[in-house]
N, C-alpha and C positions, 0 to 999 in steps of 0.2 A: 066840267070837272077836269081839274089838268091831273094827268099821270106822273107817280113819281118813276126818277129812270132807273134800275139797279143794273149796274153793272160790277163789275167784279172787285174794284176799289170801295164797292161800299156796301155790298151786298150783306158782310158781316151784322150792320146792324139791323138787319130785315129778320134775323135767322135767333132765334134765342139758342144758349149751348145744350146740347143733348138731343136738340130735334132732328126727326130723319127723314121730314116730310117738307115739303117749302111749297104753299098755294098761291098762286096768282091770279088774283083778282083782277076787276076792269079796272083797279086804280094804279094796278102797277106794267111796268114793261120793262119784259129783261132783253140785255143784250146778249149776244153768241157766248160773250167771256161769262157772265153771270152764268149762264147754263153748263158751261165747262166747267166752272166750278163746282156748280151743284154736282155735275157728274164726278171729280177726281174726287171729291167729297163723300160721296156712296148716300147724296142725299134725293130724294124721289123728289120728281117735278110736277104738281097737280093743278090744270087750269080749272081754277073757279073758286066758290067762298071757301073758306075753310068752315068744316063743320061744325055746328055747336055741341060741345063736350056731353055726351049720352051722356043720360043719368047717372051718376056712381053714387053707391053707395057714401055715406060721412064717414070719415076717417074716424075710427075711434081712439080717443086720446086716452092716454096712461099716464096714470101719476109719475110726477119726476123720478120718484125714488127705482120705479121697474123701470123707468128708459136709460140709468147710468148708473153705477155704483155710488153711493156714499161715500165721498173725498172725505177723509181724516181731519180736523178740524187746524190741525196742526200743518198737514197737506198745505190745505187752504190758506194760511197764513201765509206760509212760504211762497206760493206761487204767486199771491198778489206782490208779496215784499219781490220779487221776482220781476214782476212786471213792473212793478213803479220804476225800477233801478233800469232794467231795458229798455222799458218803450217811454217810458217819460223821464228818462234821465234824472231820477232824482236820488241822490246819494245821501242827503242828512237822514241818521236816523231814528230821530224823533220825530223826523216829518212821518217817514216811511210807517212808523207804528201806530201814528195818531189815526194816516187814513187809514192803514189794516183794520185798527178798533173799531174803524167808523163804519167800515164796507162789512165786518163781521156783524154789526149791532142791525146794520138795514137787512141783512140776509136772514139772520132772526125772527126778524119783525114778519118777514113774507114767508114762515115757515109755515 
């Protein structure tokens, strides 16, 4: 079984964002730099498997309406006609309203 190398040009992609913990298995070998990182990084170095996730509890899930306020329907318009005009550069607007209607009528449907 060949070992990947991490060293500190690449060690970024070994590391998901928000972890403080980084295990090294027999499949990986870090160099000095990779460890310096981990260190200016404030992230702890543990040789061996990484554990499997104890039990937790299920996340309990809440209806959409308690995890955000209720957007104005009017809101809603706006912000799509918003986004078509910014992120998809489109400026006719009879297009801009045909997809509002369209994107309102599917939101409907999933209510």
């Amino acid at each position: 079984m060949a070992k990947q190398l991490v060293e500190r040009g690449n060690i970024a992609q070994f590391i998901n964002p928000g972890e403080t913990t980084f295990y090294v298995d027999q499949t990986l070998l870090l160099t000095p730099g990779a460890k310096d990182y981990l260190r200016e990084n404030g992230i702890a170095l543990v040789y061996g498997e990484r554990p499997v996730a104890a039990a937790q509890p299920a996340a309990v899930s809440t209806p959409v309406e308690k995890q955000q306020p209720a957007v104005p329907e009017s809101d809603l318009r706006g912000r799509i006609g918003e986004m078509l005009k910014n992120d998809f550069a489109i400026r006719d607007r009879k297009h801009i309203d045909d997809v509002t209607r369209k994107v309102m009528d599917r939101l409907r449907i999933h209510q």
